[in-house]
Residue frames relative to the residue before (quaternion, step in Angstrom):
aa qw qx qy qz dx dy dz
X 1.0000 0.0000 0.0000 0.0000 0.00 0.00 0.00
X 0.7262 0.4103 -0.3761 0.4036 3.76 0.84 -0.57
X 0.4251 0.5485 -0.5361 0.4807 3.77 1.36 -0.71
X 0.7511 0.3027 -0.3384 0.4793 4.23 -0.26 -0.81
X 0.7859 0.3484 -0.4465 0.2480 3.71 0.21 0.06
X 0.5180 0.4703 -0.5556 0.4493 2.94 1.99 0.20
X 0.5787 0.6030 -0.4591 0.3011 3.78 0.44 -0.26
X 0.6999 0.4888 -0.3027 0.4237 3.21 1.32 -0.48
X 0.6467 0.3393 -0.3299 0.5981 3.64 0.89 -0.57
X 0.5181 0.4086 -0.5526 0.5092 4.23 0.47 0.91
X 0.6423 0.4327 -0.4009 0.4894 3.61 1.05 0.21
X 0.5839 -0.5859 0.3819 0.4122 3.78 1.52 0.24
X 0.4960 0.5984 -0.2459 0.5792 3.77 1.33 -0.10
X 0.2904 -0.7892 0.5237 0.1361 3.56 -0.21 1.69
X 0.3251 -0.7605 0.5604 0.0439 3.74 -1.42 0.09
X 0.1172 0.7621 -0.6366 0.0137 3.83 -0.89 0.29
X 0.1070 -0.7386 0.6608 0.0800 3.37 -0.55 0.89
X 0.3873 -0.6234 0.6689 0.1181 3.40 -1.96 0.55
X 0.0588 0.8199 -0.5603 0.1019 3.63 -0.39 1.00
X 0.2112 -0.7346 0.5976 0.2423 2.83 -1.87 0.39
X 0.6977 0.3554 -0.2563 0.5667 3.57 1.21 -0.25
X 0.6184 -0.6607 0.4054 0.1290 3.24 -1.26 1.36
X 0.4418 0.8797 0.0685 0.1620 2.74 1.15 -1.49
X 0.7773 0.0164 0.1483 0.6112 2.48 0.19 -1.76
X 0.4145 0.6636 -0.4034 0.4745 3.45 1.41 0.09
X 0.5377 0.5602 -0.2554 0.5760 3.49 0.98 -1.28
X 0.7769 0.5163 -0.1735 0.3157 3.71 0.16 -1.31
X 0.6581 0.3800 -0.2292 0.6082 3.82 1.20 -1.04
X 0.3117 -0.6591 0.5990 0.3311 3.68 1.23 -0.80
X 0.0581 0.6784 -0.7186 0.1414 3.77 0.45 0.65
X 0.4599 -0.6870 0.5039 0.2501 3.28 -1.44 1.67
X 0.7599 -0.1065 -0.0046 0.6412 3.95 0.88 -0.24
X 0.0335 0.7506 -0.6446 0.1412 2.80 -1.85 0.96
X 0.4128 -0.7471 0.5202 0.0285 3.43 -0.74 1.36
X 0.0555 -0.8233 0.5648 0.0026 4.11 0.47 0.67
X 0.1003 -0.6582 0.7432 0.0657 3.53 -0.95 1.63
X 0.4961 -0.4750 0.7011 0.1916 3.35 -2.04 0.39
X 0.6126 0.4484 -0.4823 0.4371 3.83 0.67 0.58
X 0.8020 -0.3946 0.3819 0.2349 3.14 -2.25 1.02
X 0.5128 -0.6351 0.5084 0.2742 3.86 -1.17 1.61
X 0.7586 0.1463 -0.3861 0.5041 3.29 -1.37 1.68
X 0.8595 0.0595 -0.3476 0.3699 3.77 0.56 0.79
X 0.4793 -0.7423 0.4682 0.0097 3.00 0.60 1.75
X 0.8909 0.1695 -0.1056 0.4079 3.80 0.02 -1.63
X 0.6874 -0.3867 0.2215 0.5735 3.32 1.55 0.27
X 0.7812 -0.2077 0.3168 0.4961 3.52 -1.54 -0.79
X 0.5983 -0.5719 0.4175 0.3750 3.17 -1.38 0.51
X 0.7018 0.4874 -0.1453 0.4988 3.46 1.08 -1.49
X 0.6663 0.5295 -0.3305 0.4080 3.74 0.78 -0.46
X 0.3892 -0.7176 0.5736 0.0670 3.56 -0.02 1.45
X 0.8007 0.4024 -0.2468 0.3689 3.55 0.58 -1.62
X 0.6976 0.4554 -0.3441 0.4331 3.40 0.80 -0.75
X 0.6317 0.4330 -0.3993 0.5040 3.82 0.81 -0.50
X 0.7287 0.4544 -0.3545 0.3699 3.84 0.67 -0.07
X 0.3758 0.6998 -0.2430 0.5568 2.96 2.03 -0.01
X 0.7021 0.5095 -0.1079 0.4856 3.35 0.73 -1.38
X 0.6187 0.5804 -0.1830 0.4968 3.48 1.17 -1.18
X 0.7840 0.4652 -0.1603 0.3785 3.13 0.86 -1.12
X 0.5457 0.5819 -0.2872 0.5301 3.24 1.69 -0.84
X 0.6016 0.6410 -0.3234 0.3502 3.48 0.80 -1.11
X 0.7164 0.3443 -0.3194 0.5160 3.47 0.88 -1.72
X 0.3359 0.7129 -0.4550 0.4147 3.62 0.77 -0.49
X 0.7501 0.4072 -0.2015 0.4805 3.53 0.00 -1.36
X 0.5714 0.5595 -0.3897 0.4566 3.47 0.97 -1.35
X 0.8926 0.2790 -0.2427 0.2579 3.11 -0.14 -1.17
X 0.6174 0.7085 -0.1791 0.2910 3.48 1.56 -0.80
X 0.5078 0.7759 -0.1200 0.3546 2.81 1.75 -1.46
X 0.1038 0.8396 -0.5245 -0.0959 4.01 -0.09 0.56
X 0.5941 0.6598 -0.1107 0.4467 3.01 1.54 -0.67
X 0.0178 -0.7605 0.5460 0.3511 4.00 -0.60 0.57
X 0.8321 0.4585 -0.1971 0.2418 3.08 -1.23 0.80
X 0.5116 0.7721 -0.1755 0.3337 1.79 2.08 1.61
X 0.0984 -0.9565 0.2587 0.0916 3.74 0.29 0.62
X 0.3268 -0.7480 0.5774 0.0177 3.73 -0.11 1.62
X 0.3226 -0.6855 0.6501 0.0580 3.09 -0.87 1.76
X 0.4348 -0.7369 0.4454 0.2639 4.12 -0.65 1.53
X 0.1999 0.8826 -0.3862 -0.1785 3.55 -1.11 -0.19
X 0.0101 -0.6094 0.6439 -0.4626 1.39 -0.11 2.49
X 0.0837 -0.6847 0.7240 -0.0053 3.57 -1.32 1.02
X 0.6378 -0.6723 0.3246 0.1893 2.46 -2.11 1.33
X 0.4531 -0.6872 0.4238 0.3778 3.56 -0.28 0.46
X 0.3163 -0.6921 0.5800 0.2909 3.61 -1.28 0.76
């Protein structure tokens, strides 16, 4: 996902990715990225949990807009719900 968002912001077209691994975030240099503490394949939270995935949403544009820096990554905080 970061190799295409750097291809996309070289087209002048910002980006925010949602992640769960640091890592490799750190590694492609993804130009922004929002890092949840939740389980690979649900990024925006529970399926059923409206609040926490609008939460997540919100943090993201957050990042969009906040971000001055490439290669930056905003630890969410937000936790996964039990």
């Amino acid at each position: 996902m970061g190799l295409i968002a750097r291809a996309i912001e070289e087209k002048g077209i910002p980006t925010v990715c949602v992640v769960m691994n640091r890592d490799i975030t750190e590694n492609v240099k993804t130009p922004r990225a929002l890092f949840v503490h939740f389980p690979y394949g649900a990024p925006l939270g529970p399926a059923e949990n409206v609040a926490v995935q609008e939460s997540v949403v919100r943090e993201a544009l957050a990042v969009l807009v906040n971000a001055k820096r490439p290669g930056t990554i905003v630890d969410a905080g937000i936790e996964w719900p039990d």
